[in-house]
C-alpha positions as CSV (number, residue, x, y, z in Angstrom):
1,X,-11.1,3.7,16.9
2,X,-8.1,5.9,16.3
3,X,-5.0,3.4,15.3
4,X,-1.3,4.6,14.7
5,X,1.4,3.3,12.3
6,X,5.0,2.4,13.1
7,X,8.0,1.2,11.3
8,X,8.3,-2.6,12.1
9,X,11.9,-3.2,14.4
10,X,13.1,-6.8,15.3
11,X,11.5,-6.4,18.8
12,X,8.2,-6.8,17.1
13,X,9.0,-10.2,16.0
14,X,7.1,-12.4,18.8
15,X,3.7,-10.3,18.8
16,X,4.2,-9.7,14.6
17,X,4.4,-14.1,14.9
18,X,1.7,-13.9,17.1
19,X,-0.5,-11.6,14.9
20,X,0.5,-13.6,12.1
21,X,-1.0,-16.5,13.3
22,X,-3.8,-15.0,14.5
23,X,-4.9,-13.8,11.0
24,X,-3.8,-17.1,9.2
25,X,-6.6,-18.6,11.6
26,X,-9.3,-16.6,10.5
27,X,-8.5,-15.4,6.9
28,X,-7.3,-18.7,5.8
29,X,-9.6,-21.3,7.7
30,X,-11.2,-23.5,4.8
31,X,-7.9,-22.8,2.7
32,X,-5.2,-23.8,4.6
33,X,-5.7,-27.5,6.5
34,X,-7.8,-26.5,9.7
35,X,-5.7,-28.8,11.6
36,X,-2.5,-27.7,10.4
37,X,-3.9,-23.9,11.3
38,X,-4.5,-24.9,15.1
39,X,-1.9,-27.0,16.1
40,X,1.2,-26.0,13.7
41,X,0.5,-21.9,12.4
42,X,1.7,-20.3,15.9
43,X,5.1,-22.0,15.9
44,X,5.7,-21.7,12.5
45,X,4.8,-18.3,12.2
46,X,7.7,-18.0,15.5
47,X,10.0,-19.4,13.5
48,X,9.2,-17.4,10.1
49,X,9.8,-14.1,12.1
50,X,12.8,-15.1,14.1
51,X,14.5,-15.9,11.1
52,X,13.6,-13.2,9.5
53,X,14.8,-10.8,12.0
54,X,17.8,-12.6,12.3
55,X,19.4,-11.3,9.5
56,X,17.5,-7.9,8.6
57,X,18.6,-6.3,5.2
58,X,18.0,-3.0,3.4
59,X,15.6,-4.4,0.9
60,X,12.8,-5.3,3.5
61,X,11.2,-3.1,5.8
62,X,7.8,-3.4,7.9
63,X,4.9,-1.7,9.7
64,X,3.2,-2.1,12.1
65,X,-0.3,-1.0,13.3
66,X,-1.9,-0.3,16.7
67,X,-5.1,0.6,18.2
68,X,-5.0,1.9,22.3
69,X,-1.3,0.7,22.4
70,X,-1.5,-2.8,21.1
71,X,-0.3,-4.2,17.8
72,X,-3.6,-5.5,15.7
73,X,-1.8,-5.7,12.2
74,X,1.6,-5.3,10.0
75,X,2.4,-5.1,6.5
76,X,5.9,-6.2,5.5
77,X,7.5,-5.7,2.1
78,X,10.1,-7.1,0.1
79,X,12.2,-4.8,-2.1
80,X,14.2,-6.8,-4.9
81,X,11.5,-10.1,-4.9
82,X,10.7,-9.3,-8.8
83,X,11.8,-5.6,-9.8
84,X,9.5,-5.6,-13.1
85,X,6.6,-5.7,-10.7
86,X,7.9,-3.5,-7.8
87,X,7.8,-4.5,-4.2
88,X,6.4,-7.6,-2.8
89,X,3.9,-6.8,-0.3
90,X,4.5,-10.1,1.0
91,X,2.4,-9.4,4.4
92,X,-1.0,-7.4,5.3
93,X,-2.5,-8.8,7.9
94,X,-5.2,-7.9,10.7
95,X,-6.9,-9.2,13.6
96,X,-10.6,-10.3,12.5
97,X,-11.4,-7.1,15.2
98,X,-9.3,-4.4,13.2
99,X,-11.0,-5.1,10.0
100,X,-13.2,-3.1,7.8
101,X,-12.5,0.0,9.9
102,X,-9.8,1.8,7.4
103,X,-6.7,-0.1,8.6
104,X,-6.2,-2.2,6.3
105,X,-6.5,0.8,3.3
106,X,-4.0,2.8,5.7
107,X,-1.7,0.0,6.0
108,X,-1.5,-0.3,2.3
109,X,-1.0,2.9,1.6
110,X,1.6,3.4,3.8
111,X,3.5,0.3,2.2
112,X,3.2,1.8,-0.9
113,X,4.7,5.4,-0.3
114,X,7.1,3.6,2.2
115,X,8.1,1.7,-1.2
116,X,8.6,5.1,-3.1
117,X,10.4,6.9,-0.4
118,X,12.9,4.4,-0.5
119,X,13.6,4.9,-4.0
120,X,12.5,0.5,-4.9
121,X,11.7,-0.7,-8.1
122,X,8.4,1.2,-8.8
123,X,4.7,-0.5,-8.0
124,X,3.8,-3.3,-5.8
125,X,2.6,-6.3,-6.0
126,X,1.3,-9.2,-3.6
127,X,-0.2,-12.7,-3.8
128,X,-3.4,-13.5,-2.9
129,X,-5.2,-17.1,-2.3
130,X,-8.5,-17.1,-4.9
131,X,-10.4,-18.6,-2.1
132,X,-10.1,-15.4,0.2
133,X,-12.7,-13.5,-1.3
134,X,-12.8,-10.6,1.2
135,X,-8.7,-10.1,0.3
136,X,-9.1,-10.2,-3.4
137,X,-12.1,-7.9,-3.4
138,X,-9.8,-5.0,-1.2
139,X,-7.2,-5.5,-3.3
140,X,-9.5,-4.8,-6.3
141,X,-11.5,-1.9,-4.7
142,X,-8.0,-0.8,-4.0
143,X,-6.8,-0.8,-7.6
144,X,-5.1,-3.8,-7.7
145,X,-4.8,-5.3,-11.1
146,X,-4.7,-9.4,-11.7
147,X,-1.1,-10.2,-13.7
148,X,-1.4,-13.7,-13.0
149,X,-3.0,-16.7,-11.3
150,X,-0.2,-20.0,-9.9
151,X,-0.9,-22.7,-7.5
152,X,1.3,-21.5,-4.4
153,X,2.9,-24.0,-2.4
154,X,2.2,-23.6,1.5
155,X,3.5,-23.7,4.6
156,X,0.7,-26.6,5.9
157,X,2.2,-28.3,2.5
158,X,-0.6,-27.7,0.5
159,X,-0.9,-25.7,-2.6
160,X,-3.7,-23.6,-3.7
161,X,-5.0,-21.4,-6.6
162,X,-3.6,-17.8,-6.0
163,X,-3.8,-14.6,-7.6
164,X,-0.7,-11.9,-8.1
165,X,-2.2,-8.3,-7.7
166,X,0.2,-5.5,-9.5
167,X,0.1,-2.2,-9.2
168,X,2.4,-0.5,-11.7
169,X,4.0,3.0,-10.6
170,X,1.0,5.4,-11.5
171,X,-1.2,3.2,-9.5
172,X,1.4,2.4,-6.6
173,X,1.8,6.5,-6.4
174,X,-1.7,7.0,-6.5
175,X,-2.2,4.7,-3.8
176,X,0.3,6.1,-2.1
177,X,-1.3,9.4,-2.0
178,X,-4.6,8.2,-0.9
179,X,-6.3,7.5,-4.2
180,X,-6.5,4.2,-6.4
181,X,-6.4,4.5,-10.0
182,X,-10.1,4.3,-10.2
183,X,-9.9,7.5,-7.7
184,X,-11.6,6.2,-4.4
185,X,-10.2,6.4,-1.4
């Protein structure tokens, strides 16, 4: 199904929340507390975007993705969160329907020439928890290299074994333009 990207605008925050949430509940079930996911991820989420929004900067910009008109995933990155790795790519998330189509490889390679257009730190880099195995292996088939494995604090006030993927410039740029540093698409 034929999907478009857009830049990410502040009138996105409530259905970005929403899509947040949404993902969190699949991706991250058996991670996060179950519980916590159900009753508490849909506000919090609200309040994560609205607060984000409030007070936009130059150093973070967003996308967002939709299929037949409606928004079924964003990526959102942060400019200046650790220069010597490049941007954060603190967000790429789905709907459990949008994935393994191609999306998800088009959102991230629109992050990462969005990233180079705007003249930021060079490469990208993102956090992943160990125990989502179908994240870690995209980021891998994607050329994403592991720099470094922390236990990350959580919003459900856990903490949990997580993984940084980098990609330094070459690989950023080759991403960018559609290949990863292994060369597939």
């Amino acid at each position: 199904m034929p999907f478009t990207i857009r830049p990410m605008t502040p009138a996105d925050a409530s259905v970005v929340a929403a899509l947040h949430a949404e993902s969190w509940r699949t991706a991250y079930r058996g991670i996060y507390d179950d519980q916590w996911l159900d009753e508490h991820a849909g506000a919090n989420r609200q309040a994560h975007w609205a607060r984000r929004f409030a007070a936009p900067t130059t150093t973070e910009a967003g996308l967002v993705a939709e299929q037949d008109g409606r928004a079924v995933g964003f990526a959102y990155l942060i400019a200046d969160d650790d220069p010597t790795r490049g941007a954060l790519l603190d967000n790429l998330h789905l709907v459990a329907a949008a994935r393994g189509g191609g999306l998800g490889a088009a959102l991230l390679r629109a992050v990462a020439g969005l990233a180079i257009a705007r003249g930021w730190p060079p490469g990208l880099h993102l956090w992943v928890f160990d125990a989502n195995d179908g994240a870690c292996r995209f980021y891998e088939r994607h050329g994403g290299r592991i720099v470094e494995r922390v236990m990350y604090d959580t919003a459900d006030g856990g903490s949990y074994p997580a993984r940084c993927y980098h990609w330094d410039a070459g690989a950023a740029a080759a991403l960018a333009s559609g290949t990863t540093a292994a060369g597939a698409p």
